[in-house]
C-alpha positions as CSV (number, residue, x, y, z in Angstrom):
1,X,14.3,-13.5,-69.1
2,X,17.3,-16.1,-69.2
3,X,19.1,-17.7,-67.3
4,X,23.4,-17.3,-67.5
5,X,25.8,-19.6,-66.6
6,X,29.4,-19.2,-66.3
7,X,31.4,-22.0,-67.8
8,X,34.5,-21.2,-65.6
9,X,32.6,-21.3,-62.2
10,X,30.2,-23.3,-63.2
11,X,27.4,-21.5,-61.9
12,X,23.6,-21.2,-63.7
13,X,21.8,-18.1,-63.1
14,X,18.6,-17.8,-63.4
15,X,16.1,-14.3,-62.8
16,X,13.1,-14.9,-60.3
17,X,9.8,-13.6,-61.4
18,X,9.4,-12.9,-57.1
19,X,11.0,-11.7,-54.2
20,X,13.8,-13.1,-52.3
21,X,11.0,-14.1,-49.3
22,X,9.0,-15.5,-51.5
23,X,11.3,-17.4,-54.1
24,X,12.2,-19.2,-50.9
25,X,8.7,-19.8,-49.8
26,X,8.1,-20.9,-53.0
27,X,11.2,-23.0,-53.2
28,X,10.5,-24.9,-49.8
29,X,7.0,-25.4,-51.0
30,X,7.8,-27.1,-54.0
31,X,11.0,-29.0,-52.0
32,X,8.2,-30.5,-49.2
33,X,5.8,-31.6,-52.1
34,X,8.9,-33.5,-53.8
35,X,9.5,-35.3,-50.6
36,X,13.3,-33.6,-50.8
37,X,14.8,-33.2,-47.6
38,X,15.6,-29.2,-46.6
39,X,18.4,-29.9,-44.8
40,X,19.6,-26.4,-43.6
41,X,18.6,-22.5,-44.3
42,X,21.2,-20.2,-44.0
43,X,19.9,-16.4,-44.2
44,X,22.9,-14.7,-44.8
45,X,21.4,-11.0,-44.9
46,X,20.1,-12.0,-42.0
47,X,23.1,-12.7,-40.1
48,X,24.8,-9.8,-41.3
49,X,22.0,-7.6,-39.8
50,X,22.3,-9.1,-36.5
51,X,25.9,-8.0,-36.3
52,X,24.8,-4.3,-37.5
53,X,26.3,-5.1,-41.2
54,X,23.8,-5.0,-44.1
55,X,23.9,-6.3,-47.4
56,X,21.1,-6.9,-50.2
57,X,19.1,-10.1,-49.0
58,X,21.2,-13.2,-49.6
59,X,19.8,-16.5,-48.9
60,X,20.6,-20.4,-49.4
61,X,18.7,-23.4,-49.0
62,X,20.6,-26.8,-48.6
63,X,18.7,-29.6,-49.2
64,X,18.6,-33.5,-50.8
65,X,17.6,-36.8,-51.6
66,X,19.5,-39.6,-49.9
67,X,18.2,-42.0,-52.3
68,X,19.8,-39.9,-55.0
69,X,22.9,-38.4,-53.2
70,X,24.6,-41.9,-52.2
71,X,24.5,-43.5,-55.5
72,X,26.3,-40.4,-56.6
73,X,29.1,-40.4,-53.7
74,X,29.4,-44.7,-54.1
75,X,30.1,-43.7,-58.0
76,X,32.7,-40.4,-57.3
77,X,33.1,-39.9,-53.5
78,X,34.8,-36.3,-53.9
79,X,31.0,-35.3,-54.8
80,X,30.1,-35.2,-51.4
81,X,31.8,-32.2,-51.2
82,X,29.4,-30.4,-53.2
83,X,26.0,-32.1,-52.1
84,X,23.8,-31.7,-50.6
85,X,22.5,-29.4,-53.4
86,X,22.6,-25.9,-52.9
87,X,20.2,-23.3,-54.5
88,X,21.2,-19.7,-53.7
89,X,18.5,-16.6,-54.0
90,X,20.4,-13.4,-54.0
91,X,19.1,-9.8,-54.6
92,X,21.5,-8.0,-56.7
93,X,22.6,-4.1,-56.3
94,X,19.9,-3.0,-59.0
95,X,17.0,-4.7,-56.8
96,X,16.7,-8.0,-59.1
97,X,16.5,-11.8,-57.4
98,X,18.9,-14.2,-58.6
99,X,18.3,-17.9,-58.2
100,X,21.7,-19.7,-58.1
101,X,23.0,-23.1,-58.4
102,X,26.0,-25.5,-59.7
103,X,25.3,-26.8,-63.1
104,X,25.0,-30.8,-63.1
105,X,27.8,-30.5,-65.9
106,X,30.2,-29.1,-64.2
107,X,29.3,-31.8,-61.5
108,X,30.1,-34.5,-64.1
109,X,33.1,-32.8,-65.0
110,X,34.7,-32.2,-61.8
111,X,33.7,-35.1,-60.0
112,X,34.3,-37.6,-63.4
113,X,30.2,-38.2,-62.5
114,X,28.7,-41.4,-64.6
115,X,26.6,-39.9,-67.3
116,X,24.0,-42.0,-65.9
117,X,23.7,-40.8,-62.7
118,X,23.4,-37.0,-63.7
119,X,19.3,-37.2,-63.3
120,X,20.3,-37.3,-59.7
121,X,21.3,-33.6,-59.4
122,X,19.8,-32.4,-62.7
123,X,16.5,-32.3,-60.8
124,X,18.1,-28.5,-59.3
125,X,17.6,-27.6,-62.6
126,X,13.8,-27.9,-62.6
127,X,13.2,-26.6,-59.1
128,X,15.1,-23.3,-59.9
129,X,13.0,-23.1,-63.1
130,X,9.8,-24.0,-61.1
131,X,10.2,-21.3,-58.5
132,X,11.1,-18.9,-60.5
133,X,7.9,-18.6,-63.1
């Protein structure tokens, strides 16, 4: 298994090795023991149920780090249109979980981020990766 990215959206990914319930689980498991803030759960399968549509399960965690969010928004303020981080976990059509997220280049790149501060939002990177196994 590899992940994919696609250098025109800028979007990594990565195959899950679980579920969609329980790459989330997994995901807000390993968020809590980081001490990264889970700011908002959006089940999007979910809501489309409630209003009698259906759609593979679809769901995205929103979550952060102040301490490494605002030196990113003092350096390139547009940024905060993209944090907090997002991680997406999406069945697809043929029954396999996705785990999705925004490349930290393409951060840099469209935000003109400081090389230095890319550890900030590389650490999506290693959650994905860590959930996934």
């Amino acid at each position: 298994m590899t992940s994919t990215s696609s250098t025109s959206t800028g979007i990594i990914h990565r195959p899950s090795h679980h579920s969609v319930d329980e790459t989330v689980d997994r995901l807000k498991k390993i968020l809590q023991a980081k001490g990264i803030v889970l700011f908002a759960f959006v089940d999007h399968s979910g809501e489309a149920a409630k209003v009698g549509l259906s759609m593979p399960q679809t769901k995205l965690l929103i979550f952060g780090n102040p301490k490494a969010g605002t030196p990113l928004m003092l350096a390139a303020p547009s940024v905060a249109i993209d944090l907090p981080l997002k991680i997406l976990v999406a069945e697809d059509a043929q029954g396999k979980v996705w785990i999705s997220y925004n490349s930290p280049d393409y951060f840099e790149k469209r935000h003109n981020l400081p090389p230095d501060l890319l550890p900030n939002i590389a650490v999506v990177e290693g959650l994905a990766a860590k959930a996934a196994e």
